[in-house]
TORMITI-137645 format. One line per 3 residues: number of its first residue (from 1); their letters; for each residue x, y, z of N, C-alpha, C, CB. Coordinates in Angstrom, 3 decimals, padded with zeros to 6 digits. Glycine has a CB too. Example, Ala and Ser with C-alpha at 12.3 -4.5 7.8 and 13.67 -1.06 7.14 Angstrom:
2
1 = as = 013.190,-005.690,007.800,012.300,-004.500,007.800,013.200,-003.300,007.800,011.308,-004.473,009.046; 012.850,-002.250,007.080,013.670,-001.060,007.140,012.900,000.030,007.870,014.084,-000.598,005.725
This chain:
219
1 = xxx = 058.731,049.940,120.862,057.984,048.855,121.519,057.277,049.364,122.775,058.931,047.688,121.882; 057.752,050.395,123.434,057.518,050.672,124.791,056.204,051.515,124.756,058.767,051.418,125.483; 056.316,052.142,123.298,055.211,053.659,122.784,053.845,052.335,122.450,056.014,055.042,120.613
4 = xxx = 053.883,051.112,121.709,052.686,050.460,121.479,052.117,049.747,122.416,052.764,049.746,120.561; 053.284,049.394,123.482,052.579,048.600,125.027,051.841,049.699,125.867,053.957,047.875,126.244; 051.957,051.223,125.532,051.733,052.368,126.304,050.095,052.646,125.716,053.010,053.682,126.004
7 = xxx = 049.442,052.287,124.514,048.863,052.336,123.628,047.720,051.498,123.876,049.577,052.143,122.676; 048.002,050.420,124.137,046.882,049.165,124.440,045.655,048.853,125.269,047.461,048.297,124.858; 044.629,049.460,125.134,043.734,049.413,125.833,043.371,049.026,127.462,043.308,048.894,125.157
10 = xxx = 042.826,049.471,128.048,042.173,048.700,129.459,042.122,047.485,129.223,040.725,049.049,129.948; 041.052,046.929,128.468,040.491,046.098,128.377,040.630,045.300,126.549,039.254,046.663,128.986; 041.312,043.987,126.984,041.148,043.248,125.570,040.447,043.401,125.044,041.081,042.218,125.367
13 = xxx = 040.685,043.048,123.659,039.571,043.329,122.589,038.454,042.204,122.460,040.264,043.484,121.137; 038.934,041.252,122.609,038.163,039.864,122.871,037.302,039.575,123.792,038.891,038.950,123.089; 037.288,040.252,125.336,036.625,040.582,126.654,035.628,041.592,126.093,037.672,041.207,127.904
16 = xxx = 035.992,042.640,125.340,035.220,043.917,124.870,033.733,043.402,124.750,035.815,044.567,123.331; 033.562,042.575,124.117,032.334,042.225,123.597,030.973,041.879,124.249,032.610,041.333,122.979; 031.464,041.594,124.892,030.473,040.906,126.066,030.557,041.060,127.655,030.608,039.456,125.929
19 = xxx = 031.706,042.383,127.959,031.327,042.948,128.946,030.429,044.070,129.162,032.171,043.131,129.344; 030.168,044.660,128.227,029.028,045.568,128.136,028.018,045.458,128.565,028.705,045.805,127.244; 027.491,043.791,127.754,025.863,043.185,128.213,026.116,042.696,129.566,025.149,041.754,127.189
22 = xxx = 027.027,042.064,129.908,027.008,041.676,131.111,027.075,042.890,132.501,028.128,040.737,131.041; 027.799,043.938,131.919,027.279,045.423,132.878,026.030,045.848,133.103,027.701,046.666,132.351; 025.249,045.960,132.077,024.132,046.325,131.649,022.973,045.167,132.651,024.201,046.217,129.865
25 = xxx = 022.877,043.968,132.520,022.327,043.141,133.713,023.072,043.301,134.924,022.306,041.680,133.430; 024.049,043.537,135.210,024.585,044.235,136.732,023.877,045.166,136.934,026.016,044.819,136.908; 023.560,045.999,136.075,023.088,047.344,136.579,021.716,046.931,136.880,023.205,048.650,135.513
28 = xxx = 020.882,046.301,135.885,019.029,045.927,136.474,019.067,045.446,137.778,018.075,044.553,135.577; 020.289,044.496,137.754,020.001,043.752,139.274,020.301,044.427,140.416,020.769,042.506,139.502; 021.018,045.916,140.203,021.001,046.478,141.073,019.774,047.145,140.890,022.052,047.060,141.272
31 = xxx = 019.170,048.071,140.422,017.874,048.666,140.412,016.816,047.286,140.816,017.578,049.440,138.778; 016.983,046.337,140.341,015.442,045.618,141.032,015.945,045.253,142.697,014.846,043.709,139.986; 016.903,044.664,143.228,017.142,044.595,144.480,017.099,045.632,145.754,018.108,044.205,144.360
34 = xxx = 017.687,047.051,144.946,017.312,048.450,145.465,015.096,048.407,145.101,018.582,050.018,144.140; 014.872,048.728,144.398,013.647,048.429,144.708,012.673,047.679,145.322,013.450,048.403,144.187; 013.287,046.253,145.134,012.984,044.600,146.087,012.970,045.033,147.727,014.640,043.144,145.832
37 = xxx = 014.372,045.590,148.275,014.222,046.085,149.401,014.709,047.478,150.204,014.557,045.223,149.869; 013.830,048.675,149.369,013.735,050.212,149.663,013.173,050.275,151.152,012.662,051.065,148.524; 013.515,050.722,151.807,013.101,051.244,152.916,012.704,050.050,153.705,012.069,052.252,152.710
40 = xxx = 013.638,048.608,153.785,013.289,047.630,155.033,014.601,047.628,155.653,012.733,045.996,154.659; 014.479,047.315,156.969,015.155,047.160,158.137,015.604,045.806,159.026,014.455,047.848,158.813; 014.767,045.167,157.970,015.138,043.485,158.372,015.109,043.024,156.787,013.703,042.443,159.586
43 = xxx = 016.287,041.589,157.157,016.678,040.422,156.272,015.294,039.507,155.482,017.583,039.360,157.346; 015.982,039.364,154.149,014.414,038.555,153.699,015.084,037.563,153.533,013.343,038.960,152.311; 013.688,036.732,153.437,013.801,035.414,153.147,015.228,034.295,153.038,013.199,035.504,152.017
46 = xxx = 015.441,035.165,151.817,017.030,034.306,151.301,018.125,035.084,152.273,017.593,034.626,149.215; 018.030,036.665,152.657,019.402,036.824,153.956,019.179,035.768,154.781,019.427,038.313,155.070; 017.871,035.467,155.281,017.976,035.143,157.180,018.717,033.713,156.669,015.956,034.882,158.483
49 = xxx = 018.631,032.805,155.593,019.004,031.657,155.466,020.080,031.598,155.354,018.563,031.091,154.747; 020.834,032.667,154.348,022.243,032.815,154.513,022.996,033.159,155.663,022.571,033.586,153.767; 022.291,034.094,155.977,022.476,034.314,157.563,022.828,033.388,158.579,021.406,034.724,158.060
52 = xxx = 021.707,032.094,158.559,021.726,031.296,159.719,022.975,030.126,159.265,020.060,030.627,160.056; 023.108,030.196,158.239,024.267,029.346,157.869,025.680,030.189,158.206,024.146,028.941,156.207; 025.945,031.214,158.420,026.867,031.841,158.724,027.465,032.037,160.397,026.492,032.884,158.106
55 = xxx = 026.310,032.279,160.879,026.616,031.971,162.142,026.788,030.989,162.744,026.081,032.308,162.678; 027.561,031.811,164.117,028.495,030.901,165.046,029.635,030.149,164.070,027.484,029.643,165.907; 030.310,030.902,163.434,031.813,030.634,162.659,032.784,030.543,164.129,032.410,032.256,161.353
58 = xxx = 033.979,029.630,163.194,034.700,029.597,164.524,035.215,030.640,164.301,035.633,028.522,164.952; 036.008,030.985,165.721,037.169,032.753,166.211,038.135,032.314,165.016,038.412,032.910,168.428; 038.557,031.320,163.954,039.519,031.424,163.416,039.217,031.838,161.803,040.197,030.260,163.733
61 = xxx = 037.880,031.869,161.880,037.290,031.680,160.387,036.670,033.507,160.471,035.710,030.016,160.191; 036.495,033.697,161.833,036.226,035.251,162.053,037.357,035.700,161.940,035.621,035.764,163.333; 037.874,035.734,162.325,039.639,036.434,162.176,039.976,036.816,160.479,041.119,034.908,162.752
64 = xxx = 039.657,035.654,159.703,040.191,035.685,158.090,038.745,036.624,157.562,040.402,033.671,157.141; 037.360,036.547,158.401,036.545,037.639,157.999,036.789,038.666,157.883,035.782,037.817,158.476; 037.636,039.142,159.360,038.184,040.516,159.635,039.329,040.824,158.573,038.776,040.607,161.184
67 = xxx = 040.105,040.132,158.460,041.241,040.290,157.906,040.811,040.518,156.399,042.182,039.120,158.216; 039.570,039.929,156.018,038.971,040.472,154.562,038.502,041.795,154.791,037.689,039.587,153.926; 037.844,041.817,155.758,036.927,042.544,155.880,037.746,044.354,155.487,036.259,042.130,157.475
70 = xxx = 039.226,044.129,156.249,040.360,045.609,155.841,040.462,045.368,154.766,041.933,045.894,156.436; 040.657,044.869,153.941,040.787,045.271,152.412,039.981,046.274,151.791,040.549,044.192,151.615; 038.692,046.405,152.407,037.946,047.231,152.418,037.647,048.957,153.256,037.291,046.404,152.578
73 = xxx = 038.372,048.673,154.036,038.218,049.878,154.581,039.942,050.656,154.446,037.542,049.607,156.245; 039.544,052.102,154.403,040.310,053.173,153.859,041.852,052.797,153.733,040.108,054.418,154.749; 042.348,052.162,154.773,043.902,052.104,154.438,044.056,050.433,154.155,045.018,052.747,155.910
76 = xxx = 043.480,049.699,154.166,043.797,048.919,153.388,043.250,048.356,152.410,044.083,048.353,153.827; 042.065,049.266,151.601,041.740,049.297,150.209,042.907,050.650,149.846,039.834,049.598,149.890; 043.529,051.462,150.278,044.680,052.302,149.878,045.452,051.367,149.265,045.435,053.054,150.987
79 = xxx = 046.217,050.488,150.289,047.411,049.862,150.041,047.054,049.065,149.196,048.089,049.297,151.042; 046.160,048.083,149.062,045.927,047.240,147.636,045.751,048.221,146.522,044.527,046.235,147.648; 045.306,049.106,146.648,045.099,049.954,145.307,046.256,050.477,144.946,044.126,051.101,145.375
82 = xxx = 047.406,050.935,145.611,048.319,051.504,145.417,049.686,050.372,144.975,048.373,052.358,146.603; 049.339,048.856,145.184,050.234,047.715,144.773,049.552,047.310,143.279,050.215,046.344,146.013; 048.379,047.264,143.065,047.533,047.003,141.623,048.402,048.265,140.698,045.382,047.359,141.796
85 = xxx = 048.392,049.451,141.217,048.395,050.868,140.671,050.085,050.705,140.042,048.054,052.297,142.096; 051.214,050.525,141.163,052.282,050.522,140.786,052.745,049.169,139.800,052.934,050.740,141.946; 052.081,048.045,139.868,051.963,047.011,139.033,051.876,047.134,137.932,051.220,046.391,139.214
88 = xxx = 051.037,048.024,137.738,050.176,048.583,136.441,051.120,049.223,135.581,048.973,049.698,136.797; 051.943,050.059,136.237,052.590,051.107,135.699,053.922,050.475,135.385,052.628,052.342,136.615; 054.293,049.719,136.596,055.776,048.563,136.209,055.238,048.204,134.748,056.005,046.716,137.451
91 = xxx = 054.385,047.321,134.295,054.102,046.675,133.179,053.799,047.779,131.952,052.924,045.715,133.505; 053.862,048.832,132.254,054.121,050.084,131.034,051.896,049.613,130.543,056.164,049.394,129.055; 051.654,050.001,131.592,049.973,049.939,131.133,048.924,050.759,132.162,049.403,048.173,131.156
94 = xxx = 049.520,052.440,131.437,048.974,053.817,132.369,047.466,053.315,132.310,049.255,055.708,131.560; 046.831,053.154,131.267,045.429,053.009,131.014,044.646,051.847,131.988,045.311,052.642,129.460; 045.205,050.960,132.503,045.167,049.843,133.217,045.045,050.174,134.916,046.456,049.043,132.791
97 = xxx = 046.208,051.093,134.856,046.085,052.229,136.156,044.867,053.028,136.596,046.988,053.333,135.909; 044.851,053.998,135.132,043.693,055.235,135.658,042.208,053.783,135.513,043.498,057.276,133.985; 042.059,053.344,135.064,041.384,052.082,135.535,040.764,051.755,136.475,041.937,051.341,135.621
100 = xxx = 042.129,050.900,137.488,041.902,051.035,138.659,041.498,051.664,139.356,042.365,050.954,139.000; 042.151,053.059,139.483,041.523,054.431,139.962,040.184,054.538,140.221,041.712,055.431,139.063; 039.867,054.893,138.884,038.582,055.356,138.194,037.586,054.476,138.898,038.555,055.168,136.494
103 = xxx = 037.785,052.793,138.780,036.910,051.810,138.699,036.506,051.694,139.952,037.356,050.657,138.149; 037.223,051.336,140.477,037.403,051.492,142.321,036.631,052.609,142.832,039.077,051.860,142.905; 036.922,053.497,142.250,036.352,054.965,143.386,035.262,055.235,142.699,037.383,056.602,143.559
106 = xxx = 035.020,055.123,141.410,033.195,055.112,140.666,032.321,054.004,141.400,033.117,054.543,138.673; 033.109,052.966,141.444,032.210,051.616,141.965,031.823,051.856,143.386,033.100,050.094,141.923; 032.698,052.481,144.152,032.271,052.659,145.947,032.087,053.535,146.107,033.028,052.440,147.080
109 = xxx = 031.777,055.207,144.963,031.454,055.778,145.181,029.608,055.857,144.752,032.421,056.375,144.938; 029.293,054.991,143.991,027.865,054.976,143.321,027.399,054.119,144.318,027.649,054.418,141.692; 028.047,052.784,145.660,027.286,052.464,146.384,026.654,053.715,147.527,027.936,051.366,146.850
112 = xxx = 027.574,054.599,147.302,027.329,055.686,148.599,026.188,056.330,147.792,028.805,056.932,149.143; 026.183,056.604,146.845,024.780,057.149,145.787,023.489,056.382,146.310,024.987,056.649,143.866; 023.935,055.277,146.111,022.438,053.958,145.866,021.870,054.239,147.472,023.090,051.577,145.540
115 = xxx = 023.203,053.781,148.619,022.539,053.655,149.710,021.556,054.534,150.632,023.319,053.375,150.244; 021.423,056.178,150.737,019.850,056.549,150.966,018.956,056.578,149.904,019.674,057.837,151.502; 019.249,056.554,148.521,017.920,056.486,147.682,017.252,055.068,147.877,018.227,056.738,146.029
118 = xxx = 017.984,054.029,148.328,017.242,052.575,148.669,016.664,052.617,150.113,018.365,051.217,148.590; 017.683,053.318,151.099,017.039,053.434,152.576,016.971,052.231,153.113,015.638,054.009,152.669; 017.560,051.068,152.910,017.500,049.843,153.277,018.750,049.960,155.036,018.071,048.755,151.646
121 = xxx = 018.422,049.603,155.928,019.185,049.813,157.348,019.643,048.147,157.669,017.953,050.597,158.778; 020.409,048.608,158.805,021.041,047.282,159.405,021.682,048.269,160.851,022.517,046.303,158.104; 021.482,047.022,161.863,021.954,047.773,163.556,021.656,049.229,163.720,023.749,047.753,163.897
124 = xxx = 020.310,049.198,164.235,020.532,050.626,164.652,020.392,051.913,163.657,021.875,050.646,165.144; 019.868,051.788,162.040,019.741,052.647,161.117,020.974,052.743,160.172,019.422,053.818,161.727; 021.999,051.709,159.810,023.192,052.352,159.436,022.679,051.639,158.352,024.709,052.237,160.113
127 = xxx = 022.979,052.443,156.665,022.476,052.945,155.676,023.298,051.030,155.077,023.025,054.914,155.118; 022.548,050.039,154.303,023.567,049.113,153.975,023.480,048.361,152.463,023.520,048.079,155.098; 022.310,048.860,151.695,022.012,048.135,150.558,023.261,049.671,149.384,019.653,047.924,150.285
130 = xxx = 023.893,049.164,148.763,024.925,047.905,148.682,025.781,048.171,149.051,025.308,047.309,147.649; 026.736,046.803,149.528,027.868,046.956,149.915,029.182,047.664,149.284,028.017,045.947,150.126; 029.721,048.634,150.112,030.435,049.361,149.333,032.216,048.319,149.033,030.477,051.020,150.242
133 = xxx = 032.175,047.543,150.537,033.898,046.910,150.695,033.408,045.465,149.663,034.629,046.342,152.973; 032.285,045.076,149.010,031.941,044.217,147.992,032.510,045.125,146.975,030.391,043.778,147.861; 032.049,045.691,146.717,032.066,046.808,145.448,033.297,046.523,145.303,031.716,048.506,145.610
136 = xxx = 034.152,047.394,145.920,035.755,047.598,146.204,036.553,046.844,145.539,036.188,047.368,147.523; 036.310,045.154,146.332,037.142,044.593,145.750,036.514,043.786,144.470,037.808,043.877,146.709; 035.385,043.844,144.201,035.039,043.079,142.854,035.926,043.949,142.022,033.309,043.037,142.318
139 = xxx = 035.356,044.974,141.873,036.153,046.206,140.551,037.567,046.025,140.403,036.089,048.024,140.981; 038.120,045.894,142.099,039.661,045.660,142.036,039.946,044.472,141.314,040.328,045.533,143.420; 039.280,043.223,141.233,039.355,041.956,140.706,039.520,042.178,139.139,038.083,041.098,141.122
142 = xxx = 038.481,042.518,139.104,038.259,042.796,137.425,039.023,043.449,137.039,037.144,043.398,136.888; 039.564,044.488,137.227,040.495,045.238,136.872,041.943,044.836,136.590,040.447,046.028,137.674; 042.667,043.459,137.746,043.345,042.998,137.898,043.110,041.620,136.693,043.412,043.026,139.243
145 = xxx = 042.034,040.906,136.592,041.704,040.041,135.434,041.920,040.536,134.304,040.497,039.644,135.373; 041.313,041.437,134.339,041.249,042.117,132.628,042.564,042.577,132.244,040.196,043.580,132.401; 043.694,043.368,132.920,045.375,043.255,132.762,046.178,041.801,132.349,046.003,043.646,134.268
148 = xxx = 045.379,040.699,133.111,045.811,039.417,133.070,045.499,039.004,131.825,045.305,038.591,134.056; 044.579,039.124,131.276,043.565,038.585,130.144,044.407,039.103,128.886,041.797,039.297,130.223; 044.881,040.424,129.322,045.419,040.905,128.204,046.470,040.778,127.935,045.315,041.847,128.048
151 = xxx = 047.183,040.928,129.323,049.196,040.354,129.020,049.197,038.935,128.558,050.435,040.253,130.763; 048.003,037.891,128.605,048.463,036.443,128.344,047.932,036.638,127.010,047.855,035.077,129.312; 047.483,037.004,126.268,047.073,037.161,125.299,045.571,036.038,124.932,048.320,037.097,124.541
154 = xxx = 044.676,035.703,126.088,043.799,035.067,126.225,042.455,035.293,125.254,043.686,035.186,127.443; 041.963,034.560,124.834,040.652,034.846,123.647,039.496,035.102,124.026,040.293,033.781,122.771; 038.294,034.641,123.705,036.930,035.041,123.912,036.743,034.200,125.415,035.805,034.550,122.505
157 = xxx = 036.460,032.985,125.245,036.194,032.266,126.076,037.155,031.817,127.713,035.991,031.381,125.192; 038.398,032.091,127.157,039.538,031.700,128.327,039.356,033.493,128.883,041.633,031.003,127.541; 039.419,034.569,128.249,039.519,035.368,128.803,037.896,035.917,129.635,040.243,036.098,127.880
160 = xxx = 036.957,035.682,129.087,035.658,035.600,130.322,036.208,034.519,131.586,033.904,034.786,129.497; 036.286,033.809,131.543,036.419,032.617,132.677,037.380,033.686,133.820,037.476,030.814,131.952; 038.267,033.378,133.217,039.048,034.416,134.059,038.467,035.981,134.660,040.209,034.718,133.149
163 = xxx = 038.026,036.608,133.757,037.253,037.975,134.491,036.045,037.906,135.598,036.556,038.806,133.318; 035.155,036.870,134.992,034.327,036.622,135.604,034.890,035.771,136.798,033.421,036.166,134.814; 035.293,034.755,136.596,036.245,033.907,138.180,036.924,035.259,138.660,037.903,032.336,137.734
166 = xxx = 037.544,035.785,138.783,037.830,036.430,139.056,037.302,037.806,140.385,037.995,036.358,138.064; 036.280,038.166,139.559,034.967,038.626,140.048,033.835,037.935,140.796,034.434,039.011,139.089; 033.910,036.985,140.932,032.989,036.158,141.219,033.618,035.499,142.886,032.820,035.044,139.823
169 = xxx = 034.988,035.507,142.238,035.925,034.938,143.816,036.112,036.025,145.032,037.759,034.519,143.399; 036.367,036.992,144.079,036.672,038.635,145.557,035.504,039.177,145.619,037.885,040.291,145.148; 034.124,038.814,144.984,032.674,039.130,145.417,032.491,038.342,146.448,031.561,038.911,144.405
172 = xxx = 032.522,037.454,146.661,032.192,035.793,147.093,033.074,035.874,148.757,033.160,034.264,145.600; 034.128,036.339,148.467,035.312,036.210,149.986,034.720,037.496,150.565,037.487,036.364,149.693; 034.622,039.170,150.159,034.032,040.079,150.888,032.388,039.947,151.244,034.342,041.242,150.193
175 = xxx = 032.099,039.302,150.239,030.616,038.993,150.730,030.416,038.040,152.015,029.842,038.279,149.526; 030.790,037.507,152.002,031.015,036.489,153.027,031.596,037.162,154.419,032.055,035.383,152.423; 032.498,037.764,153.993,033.354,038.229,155.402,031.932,039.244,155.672,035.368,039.247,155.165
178 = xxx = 031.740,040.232,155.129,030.402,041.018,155.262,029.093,040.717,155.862,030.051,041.260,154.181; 028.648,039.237,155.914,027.789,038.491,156.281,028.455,038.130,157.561,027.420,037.480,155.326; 029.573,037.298,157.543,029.987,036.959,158.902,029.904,037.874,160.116,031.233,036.630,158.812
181 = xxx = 030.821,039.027,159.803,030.526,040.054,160.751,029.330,040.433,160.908,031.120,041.068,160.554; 028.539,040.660,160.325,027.171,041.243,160.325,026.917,042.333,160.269,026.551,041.030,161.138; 027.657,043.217,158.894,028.124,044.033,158.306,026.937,044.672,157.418,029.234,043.502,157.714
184 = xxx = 026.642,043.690,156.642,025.365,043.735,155.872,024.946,042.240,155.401,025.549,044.730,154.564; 023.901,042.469,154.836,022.889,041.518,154.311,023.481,040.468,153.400,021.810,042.264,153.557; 022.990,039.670,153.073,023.630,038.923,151.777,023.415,039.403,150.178,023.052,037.480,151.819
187 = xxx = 022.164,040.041,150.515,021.815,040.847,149.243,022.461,041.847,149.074,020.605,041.277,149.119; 022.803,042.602,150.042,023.747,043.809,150.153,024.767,043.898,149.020,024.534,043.758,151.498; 025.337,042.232,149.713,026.686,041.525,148.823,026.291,041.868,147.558,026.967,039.739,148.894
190 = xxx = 025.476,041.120,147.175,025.063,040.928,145.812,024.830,042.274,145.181,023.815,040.057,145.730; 024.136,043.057,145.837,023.819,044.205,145.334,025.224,044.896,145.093,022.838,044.939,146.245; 026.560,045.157,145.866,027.784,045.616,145.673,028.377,044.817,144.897,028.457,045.822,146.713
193 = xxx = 028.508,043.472,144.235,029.143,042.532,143.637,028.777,043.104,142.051,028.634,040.975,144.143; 027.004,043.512,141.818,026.646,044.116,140.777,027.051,045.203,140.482,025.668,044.179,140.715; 027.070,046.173,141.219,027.665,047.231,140.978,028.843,047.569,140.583,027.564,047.677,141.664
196 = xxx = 029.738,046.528,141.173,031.324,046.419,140.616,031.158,045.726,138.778,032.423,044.977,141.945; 030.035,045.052,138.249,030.065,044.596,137.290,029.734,045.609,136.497,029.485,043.591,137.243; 028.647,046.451,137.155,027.715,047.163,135.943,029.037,048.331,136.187,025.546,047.737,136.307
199 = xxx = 029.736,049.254,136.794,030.889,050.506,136.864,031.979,050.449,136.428,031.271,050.912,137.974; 032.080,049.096,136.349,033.896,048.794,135.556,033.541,048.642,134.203,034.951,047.110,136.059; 032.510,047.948,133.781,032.496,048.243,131.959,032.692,049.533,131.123,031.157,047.929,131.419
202 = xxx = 031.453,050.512,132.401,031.100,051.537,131.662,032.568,052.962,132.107,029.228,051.889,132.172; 032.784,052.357,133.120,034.324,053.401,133.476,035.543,052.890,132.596,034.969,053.227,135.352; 035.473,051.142,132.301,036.693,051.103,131.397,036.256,051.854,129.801,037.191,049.308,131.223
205 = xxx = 034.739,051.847,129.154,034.521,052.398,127.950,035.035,054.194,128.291,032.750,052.057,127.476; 035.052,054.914,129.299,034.959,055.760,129.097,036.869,056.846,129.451,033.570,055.859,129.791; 037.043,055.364,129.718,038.817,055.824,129.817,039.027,055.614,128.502,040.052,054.827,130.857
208 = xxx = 039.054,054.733,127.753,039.228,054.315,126.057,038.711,055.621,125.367,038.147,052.791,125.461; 037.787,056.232,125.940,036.771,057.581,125.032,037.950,058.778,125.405,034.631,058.103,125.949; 037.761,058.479,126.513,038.988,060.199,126.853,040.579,060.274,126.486,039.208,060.558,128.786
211 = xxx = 041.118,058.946,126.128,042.547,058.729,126.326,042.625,058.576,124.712,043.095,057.335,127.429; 041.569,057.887,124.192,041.675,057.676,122.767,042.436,056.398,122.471,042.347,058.860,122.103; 041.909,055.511,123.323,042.666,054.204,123.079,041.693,053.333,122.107,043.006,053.364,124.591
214 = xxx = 040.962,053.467,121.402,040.159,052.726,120.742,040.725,053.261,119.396,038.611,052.864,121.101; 040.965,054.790,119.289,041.736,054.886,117.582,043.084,054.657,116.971,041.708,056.129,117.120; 043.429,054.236,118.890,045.035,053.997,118.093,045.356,052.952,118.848,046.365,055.281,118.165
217 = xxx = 044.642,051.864,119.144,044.131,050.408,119.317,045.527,049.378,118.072,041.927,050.369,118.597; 046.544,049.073,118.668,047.314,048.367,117.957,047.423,047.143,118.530,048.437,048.930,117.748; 047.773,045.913,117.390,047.803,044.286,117.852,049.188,043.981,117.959,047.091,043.156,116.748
């Protein structure tokens, strides 16, 4: 029993289907937004609005910004990664692990890619289209959904809701904290929220390719 739970893919078979296409439009929307705004230094249109709705938060609603805001940076995207990681492995699901890994550090490592080929700045020149602590924790989300999706044994439709909610909620809370501080842009967000969509499909297909979990794929 322990050798076929060891066996079981990243990612349900039922999720399989339609995270691909949905990577695949993550990825345009990152290439048209990186192109939309290459080499500007100020907020458009839709930031400054998001923007002006963001400011002047109260000190208590900044505080839970900040407090998002470490999840993202080095030791405490460590420590969440390293509680997902040992989770993973408690539940006898290595593939679910190198996952995480993989997904996480492809996803915030391709924002560090994107950000001088876009050249987009914020305060002073600091490099910001896309957000990398967006990135971070979307991938971490998904990663954490898609384990969920699969231990409940969830179908086509219950198991999107969940990946996508999922993704959509820890895009949504770092984006936000990101905006509050004035970290980056709102597009930024968006632009790192995509990136976590379009890097976790194509990093979970390519753990399944190397590990060989697609030929010995048991129900």
């Amino acid at each position: 029993m322990g050798r076929a739970r060891d066996t079981r893919p990243a990612v349900p078979p039922p999720v399989r289907g339609w995270l691909g296409p949905i990577g695949a439009l993550a990825a345009l929307a990152v290439l048209v937004l990186g192109v939309r705004y290459a080499g500007h230094g100020r907020p458009g249109a839709a930031d400054a609005w998001v923007q002006s709705a963001a400011e002047g938060v109260r000190p208590r609603w900044r505080r839970l910004a900040l407090a998002t805001d470490f999840l993202g940076e080095p030791l405490g995207a460590a420590m969440l990664l390293a509680a997902v990681v040992t989770v993973c492995l408690l539940l006898r699901r290595p593939r679910a692990a190198v996952l995480a890994v993989a997904g996480t550090g492809l996803a915030v490592g391709a924002t560090k890619l994107i950000k001088p080929l876009v050249g987009r700045t914020i305060h002073d020149g600091h490099l910001s289209y896309p957000s990398g602590h967006t990135a971070f924790l979307t991938a971490l989300a998904l990663v954490v959904a898609l384990l969920l999706a699969g231990r409940l044994g969830l179908g086509r439709t219950a198991g999107a809701l969940l990946v996508l909610g999922a993704a959509l909620a820890a895009g949504a809370a770092m984006g936000w904290a990101q905006v509050v501080l004035g970290a980056h842009y709102p597009t930024d967000a968006l632009g790192g929220w995509c990136t976590a969509l379009a890097v976790v499909p194509a990093t979970a297909w390519l753990v399944g390719r190397t590990t060989g979990a697609g030929r010995r794929e048991r129900r």
